[in-house]
C-alpha positions as CSV (number, residue, x, y, z in Angstrom):
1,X,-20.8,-1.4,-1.3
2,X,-18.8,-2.3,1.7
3,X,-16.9,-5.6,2.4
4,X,-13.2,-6.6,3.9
5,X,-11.3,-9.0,2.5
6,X,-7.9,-10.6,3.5
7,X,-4.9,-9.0,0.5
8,X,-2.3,-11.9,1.5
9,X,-2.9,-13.5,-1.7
10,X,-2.6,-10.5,-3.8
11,X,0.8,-9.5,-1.8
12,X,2.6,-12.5,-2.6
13,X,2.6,-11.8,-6.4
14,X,5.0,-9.7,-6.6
15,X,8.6,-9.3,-4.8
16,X,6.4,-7.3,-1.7
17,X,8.6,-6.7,1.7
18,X,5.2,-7.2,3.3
19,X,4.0,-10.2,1.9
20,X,4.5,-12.4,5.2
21,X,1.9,-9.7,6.9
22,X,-2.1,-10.7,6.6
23,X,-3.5,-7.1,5.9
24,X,-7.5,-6.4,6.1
25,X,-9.1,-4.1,3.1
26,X,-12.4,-2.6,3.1
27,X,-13.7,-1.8,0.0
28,X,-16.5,0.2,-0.8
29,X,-17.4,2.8,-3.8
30,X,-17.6,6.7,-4.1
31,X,-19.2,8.5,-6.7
32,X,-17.4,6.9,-9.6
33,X,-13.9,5.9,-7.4
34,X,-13.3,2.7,-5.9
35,X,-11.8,3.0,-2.3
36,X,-9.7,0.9,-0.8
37,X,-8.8,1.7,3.3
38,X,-6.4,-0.9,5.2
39,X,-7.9,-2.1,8.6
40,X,-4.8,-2.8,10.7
41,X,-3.3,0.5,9.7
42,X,-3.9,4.4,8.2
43,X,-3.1,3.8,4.8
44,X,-6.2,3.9,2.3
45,X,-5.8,4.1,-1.8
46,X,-8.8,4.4,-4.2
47,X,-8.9,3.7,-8.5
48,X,-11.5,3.6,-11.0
49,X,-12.1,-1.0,-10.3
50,X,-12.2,-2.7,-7.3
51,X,-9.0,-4.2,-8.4
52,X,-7.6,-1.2,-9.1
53,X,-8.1,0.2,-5.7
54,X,-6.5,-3.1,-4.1
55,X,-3.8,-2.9,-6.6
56,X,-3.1,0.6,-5.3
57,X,-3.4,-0.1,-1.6
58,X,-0.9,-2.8,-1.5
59,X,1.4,-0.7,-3.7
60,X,0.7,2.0,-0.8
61,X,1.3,-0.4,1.6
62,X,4.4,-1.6,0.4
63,X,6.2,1.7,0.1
64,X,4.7,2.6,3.7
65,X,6.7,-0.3,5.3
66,X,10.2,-0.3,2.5
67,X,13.2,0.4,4.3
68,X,14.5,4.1,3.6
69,X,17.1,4.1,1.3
70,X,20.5,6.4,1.4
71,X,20.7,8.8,-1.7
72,X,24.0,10.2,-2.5
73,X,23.1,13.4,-1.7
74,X,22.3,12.9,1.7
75,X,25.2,11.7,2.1
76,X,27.6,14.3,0.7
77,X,25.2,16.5,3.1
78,X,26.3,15.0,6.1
79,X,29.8,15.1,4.8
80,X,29.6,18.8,4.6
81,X,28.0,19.6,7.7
């Protein structure tokens, strides 16, 4: 089973950093995995529903694009360097 579908809906239900972004999912099944590849860029997830899958690739997809974040220990790296 094969399709695309549009996952601005589904990114707008949480607090997403890319929910302003129209991404295009394909969909399609594997043995008893769902998997869920992004059309617009190389990030795929997979999970045991269709749903789960989609759920997985926008959480993917969200973490792809999140701004890094300093840790404390890089910082006290740099300091030492």
């Amino acid at each position: 089973m094969q399709g695309a579908c549009t996952v601005i809906g589904n990114l707008e239900k949480g607090k997403s950093k890319v929910k302003n972004q129209t991404f295009t999912a394909s969909i399609w099944q594997e043995d008893d995995w769902f998997i869920a590849q992004c059309l617009e860029v190389d990030i795929a997830s997979q999970g045991e529903s269709e749903e789960a899958a989609l759920d997985n690739l926008i959480e993917a997809l969200e973490l792809s694009f999140e701004s890094p974040q300093p840790s404390l220990k890089n910082f006290k790296e740099c300091l030492l360097k």
